[in-house]
C-alpha positions as CSV (number, residue, x, y, z in Angstrom):
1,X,0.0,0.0,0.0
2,X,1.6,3.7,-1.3
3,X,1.5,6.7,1.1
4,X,-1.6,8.2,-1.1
5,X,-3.5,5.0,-0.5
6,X,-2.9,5.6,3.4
7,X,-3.7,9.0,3.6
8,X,-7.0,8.8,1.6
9,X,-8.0,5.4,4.1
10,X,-7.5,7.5,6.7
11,X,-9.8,10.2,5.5
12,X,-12.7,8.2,5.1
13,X,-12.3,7.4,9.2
14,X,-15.2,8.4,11.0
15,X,-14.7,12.3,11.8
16,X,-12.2,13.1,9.6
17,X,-12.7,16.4,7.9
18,X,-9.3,16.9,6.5
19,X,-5.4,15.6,6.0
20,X,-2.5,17.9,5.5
21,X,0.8,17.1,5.0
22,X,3.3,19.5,5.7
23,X,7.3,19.4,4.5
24,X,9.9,20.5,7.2
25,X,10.7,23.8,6.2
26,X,6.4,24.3,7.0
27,X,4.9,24.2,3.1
28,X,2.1,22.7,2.2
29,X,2.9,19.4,0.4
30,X,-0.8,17.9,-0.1
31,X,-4.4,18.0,1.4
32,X,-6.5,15.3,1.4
33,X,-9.7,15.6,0.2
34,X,-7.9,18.0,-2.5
35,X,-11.7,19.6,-2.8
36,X,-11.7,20.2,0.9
37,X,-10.9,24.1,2.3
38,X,-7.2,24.8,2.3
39,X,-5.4,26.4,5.3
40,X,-3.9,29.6,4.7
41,X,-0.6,29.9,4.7
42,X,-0.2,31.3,8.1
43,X,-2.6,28.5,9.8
44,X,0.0,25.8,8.4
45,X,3.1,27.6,9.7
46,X,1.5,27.8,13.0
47,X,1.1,23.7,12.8
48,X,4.4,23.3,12.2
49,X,5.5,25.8,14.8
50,X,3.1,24.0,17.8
51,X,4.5,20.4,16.3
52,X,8.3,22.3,16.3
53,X,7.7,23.4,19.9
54,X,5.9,19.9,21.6
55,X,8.8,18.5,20.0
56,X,11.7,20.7,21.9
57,X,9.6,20.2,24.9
58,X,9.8,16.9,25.1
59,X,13.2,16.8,25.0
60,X,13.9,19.3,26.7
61,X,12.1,17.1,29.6
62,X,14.2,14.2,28.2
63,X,17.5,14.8,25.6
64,X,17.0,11.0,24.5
65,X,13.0,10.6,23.3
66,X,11.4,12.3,20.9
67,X,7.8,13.5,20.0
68,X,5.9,11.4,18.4
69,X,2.2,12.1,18.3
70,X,0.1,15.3,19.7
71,X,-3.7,15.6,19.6
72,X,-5.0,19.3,20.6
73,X,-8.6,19.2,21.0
74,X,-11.2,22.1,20.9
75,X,-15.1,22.2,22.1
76,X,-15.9,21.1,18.2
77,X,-12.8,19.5,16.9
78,X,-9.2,17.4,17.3
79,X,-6.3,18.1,15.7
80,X,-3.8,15.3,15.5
81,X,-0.2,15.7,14.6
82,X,2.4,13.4,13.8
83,X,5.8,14.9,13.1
84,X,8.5,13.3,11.5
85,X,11.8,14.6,10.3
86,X,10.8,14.8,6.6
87,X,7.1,15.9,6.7
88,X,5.0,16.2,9.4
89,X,1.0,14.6,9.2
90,X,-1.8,16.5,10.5
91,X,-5.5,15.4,10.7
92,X,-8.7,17.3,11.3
93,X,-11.2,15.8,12.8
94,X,-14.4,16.4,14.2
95,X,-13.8,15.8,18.5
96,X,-15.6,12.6,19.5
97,X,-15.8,13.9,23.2
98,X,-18.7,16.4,22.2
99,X,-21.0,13.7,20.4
100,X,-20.7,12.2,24.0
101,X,-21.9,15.2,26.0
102,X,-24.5,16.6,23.9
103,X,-26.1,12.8,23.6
């Protein structure tokens, strides 16, 4: 299975509303659905920026790990990062907790 295949599998998960994958230097690489709204350019640079700045946490707590998943979540929606040297994955998604308390 290719990358593309991967990303668009995960985009038909339940509550997915978009994919974006970023490159290191923070551009815009590809957004899956490609119809869906695209981030402006200074709402990606601020995802790589948090994804830059978990990661220094973390090591700053420990010189030897490394982040490697972070999930901010909001009243109405989750946004799930996974950084990687490379490229760094993020996911919009609708948050699961509100479906919950409103039912």
């Amino acid at each position: 299975m290719d990358c593309y295949e991967i990303m668009k599998r995960i985009t038909t998960h339940r509550g997915v509303k978009q994919l974006v994958v970023i490159n290191k230097d923070g551009l815009l690489l590809k957004t899956f659905p490609a119809e869906s709204d695209e981030l402006d350019e200074s709402q990606i640079q601020s995802l790589h920026e948090l994804a830059g700045a978990a990661r220094r946490m973390v090591r700053d707590v420990d010189p030897t790990d490394d982040l490697m998943f972070l999930r901010v979540c909001s009243k109405t929606d989750e946004i799930l990062v996974s950084p990687d040297m490379a490229f760094t994955v993020v996911v919009f998604q609708e948050n699961h907790d509100k479906h919950a308390a409103t039912a």
